[in-house]
C-alpha positions in Angstrom: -66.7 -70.9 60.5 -64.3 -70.6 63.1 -63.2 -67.0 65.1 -59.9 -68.2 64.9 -60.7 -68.0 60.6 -61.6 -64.8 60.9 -58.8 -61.8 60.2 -61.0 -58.6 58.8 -64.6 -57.9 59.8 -65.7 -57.9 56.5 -64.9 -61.3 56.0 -68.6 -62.0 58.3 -70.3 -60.0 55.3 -72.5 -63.3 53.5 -72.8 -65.3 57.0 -76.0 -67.2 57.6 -78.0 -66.4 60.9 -76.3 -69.7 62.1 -72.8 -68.6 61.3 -72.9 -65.4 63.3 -75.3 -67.1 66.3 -71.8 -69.4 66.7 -69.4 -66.4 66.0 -71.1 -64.6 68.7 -71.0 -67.5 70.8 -67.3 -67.5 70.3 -66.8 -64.8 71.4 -68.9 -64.4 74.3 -66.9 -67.8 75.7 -63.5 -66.1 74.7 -64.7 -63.0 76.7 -65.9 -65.1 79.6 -62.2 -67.2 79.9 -60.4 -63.7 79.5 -62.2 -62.2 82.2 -62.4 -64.9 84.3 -58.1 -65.0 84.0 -57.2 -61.5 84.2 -60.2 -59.9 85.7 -62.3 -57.1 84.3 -66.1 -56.0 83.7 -68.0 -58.9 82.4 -71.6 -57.5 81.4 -70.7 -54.7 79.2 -68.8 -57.0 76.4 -71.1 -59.3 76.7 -73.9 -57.0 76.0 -72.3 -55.4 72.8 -71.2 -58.8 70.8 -74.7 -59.2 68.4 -74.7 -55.5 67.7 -70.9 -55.3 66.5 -71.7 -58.5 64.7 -74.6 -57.1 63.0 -72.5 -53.5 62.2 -69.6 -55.2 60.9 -71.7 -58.3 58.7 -73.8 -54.4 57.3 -70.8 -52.0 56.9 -67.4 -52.3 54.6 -65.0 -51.6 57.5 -62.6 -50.6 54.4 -64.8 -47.3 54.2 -67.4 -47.2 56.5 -65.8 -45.9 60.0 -67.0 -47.2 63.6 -66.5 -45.2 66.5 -66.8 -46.7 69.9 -67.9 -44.7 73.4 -67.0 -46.3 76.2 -67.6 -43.3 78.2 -70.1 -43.0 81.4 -72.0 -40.0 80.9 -75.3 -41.2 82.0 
């Protein structure tokens, strides 16, 4: 599967292991361009692309609500 097939998270709910290692990879390359054009912090999108994978492949976005902290506090 390709990202550019994807247009809901829930469609990544039934992906094999192998599907989501080359989603992620996706992504992680689209990331990398986008930064590398317009500038930005690299690391921390990089770091969060398996675990949003593996939240939206387990929850039914339709219900289930994700809430993102992009806060320092630490």
């Amino acid at each position: 599967m390709h990202l550019s097939e994807i247009s809901h998270p829930n469609q990544l709910h039934g992906l094999s292991i192998h599907q989501l290692e080359e989603i992620a990879r996706q992504i992680r390359e689209k990331h990398l361009e986008t930064v590398a054009t317009s500038g930005g912090h690299l690391g921390p999108g990089l770091g969060v692309v398996e675990l949003t994978l593996g939240l939206y492949q387990t929850l039914d976005l339709d219900r289930d609500k994700v809430i993102w902290d992009v806060g320092h506090q630490a």
